[in-house]
N, C-alpha and C positions, 0 to 999 in steps of 0.2 A: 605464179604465186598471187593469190587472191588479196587484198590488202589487211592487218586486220580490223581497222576501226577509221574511226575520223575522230579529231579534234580542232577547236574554236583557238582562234588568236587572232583579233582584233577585231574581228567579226569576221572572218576569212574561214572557212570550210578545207581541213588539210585533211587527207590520206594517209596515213600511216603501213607500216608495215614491224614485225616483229617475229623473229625466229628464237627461239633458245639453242642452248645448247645440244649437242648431238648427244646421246644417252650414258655413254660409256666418255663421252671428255671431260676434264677436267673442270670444275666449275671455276671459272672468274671472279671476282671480287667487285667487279667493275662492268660494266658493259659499253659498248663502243655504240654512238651515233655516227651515222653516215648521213653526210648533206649535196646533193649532187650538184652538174653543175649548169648551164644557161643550157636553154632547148630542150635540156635528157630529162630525165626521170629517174626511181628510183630503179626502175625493171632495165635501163639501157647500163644506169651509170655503174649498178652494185648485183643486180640480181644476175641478168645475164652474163656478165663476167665473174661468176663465182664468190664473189665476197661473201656475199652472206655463207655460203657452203664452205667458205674460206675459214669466219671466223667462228661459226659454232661446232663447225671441229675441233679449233683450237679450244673451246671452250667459251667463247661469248655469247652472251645473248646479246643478236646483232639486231639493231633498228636504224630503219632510215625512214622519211616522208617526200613526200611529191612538193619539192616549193609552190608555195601560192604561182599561181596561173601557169604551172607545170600540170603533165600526168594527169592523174585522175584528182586532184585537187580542186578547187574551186577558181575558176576563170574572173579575173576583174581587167579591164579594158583603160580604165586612169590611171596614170602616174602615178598619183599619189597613192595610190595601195600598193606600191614597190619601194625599194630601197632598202639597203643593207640596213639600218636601223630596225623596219620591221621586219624584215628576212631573219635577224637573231634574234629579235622577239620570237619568231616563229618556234626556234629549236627551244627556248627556254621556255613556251607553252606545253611544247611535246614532252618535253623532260616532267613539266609539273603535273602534266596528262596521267606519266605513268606513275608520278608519284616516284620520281627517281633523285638521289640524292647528288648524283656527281657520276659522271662518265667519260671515255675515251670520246673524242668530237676529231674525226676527219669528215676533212671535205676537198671535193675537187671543182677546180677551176672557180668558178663563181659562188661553190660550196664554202673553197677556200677562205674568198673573200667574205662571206659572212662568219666561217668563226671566226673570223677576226675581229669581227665584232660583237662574238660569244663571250672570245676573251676579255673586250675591253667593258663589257657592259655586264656580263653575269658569270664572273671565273670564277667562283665560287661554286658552279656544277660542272667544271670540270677537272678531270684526274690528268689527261693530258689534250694535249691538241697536233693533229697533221692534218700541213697545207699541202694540197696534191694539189698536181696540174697548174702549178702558180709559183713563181720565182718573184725576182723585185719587180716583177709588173703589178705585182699586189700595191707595189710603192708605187710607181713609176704610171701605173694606170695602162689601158691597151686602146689609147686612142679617142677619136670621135663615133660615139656610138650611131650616129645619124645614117650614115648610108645599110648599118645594117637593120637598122629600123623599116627603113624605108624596102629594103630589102625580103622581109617580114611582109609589108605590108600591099608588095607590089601581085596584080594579077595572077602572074605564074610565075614560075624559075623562069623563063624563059625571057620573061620582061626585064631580067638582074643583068645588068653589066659588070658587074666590079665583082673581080673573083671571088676576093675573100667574103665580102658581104651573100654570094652566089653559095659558097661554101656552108654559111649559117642558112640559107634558105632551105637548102636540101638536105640538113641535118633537118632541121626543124618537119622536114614535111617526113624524113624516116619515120621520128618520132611521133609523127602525128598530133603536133602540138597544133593551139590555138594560136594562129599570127600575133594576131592582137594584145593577145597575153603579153606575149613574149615582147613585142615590140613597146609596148608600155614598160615592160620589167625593164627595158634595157636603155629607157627614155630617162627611168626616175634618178633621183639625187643621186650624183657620184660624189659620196659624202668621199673625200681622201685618206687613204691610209699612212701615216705620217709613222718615219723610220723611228720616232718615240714610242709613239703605238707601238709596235712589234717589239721595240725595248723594253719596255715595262711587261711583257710576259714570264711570270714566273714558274708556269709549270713545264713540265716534259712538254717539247716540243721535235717535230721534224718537218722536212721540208723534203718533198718527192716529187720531185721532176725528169720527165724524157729530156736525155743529149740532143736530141733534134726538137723539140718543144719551142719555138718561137713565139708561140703564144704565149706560154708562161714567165718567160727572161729567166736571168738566170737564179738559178736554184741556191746556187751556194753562195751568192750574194744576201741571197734573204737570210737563208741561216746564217751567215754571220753574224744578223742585227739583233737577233734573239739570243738571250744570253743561254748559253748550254744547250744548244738545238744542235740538233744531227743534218744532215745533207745527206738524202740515196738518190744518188744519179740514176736513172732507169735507161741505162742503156740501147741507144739505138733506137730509141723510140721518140714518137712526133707526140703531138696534143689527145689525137684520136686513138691511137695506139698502144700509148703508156695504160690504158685504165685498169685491163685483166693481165698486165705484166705477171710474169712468176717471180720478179727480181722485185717488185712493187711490194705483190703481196708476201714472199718473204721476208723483206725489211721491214714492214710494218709488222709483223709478228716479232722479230725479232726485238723489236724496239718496244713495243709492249710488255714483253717478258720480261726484257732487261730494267722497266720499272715497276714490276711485280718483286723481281728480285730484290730490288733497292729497298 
């Protein structure tokens, strides 16, 4: 899938992508953002696992973009052109790109973590919000990003000692991402997401994580701090795994509808 356009946020050059709906579905009212998550893209995180084909049969017009120094987006090398601040800047340029009033905003893993700060900075264009790939480690945070930086940044895979950081190398080189990007992305401000934060969201919200997902903690911890949020456990599934779930992407239709219906 070819991307369709680019658009500007902050001076940053992003990728977009946009499907409608399938001819004879149902039209939406709404249309759903997809925000992927650290190393992927939108082709790894949403395309090749069916979403998009997922959600314009149901009837949406599905969009996702390539985060700044992801994909086919525009590569920056300092810090300071990353962090969740401009990361949700980013979706709320794309939103004003197409001229869209309010939409469904999932995202996974690091996606997650930026609407989170969709929510907190511009929830006024959105109808609901799901945190995929991401439990209280949204709170809790996943650590010292350093070794996987360095990890990014090192020679080859082969130079990585430390698994997990070894684990983000060889995705990233799946992906065919830029080190540099990625290792600055994951250098910049770890602004904190505070269990008030996540309190004060008032729209439809869910929280969808794999049973085996240690990267994200737990699922149904988060939803609890959000008032009238949903938990879909994805069974049997790890971080990598959960993405093209059928239990994923049935729950999140389901939970859609069910605020169509409201």
């Amino acid at each position: 899938m070819e991307p369709t356009g680019t658009f500007e946020s902050s001076g940053v050059r992003l990728a977009y992508f946009v499907e409608e709906p399938n001819e004879n579905a149902p039209k939406r009212p709404f249309p759903i953002v997809l925000v992927h998550g650290f190393a992927s893209n939108s082709h790894m995180n949403w395309i090749t696992p069916s979403w998009f084909q997922t959600l314009t049969k149901a009837g949406y017009t599905t969009i996702s973009f390539d985060n700044r120094g992801h994909g086919l987006s525009e590569k920056r090398h300092n810090v300071e052109d990353y962090g969740a601040d401009l990361m949700a800047g980013d979706v709320k340029a794309l939103v004003d790109h197409l001229s869209i009033k309010q939409a469904h905003i999932m995202g996974y893993s690091m996606g997650a973590r930026i609407s989170a700060f969709v929510t907190r900075d511009y929830p006024d264009i959105m109808r609901s919000v799901i945190f995929a790939g991401m439990g209280y480690n949204l709170i809790r945070g996943i650590g010292n990003p350093e070794p996987i930086a360095r990890a990014l940044e090192a020679n080859t895979v082969d130079d990585v000692t430390n698994p997990a950081a070894r684990n983000f190398r060889e995705f990233a080189e799946q992906t065919k991402s830029d080190m540099l990007s990625l290792a600055a992305c994951i250098r910049s401000t770890r602004v904190p997401v505070a269990e008030e934060m996540v309190g004060a969201i008032k729209i439809p919200a869910m929280v969808a994580v794999g049973t085996k997902d240690v990267i994200a903690g737990d699922g149904a911890k988060l939803a609890e701090l959000i008032p009238g949020a949903k938990h879909l456990p994805i069974t049997d599934r790890d971080h990598m795994r959960a993405v093209g779930d059928p239990i994923y992407k049935k729950g999140v239709l389901e939970f859609l509808n069910e605020i169509e219906e409201n």
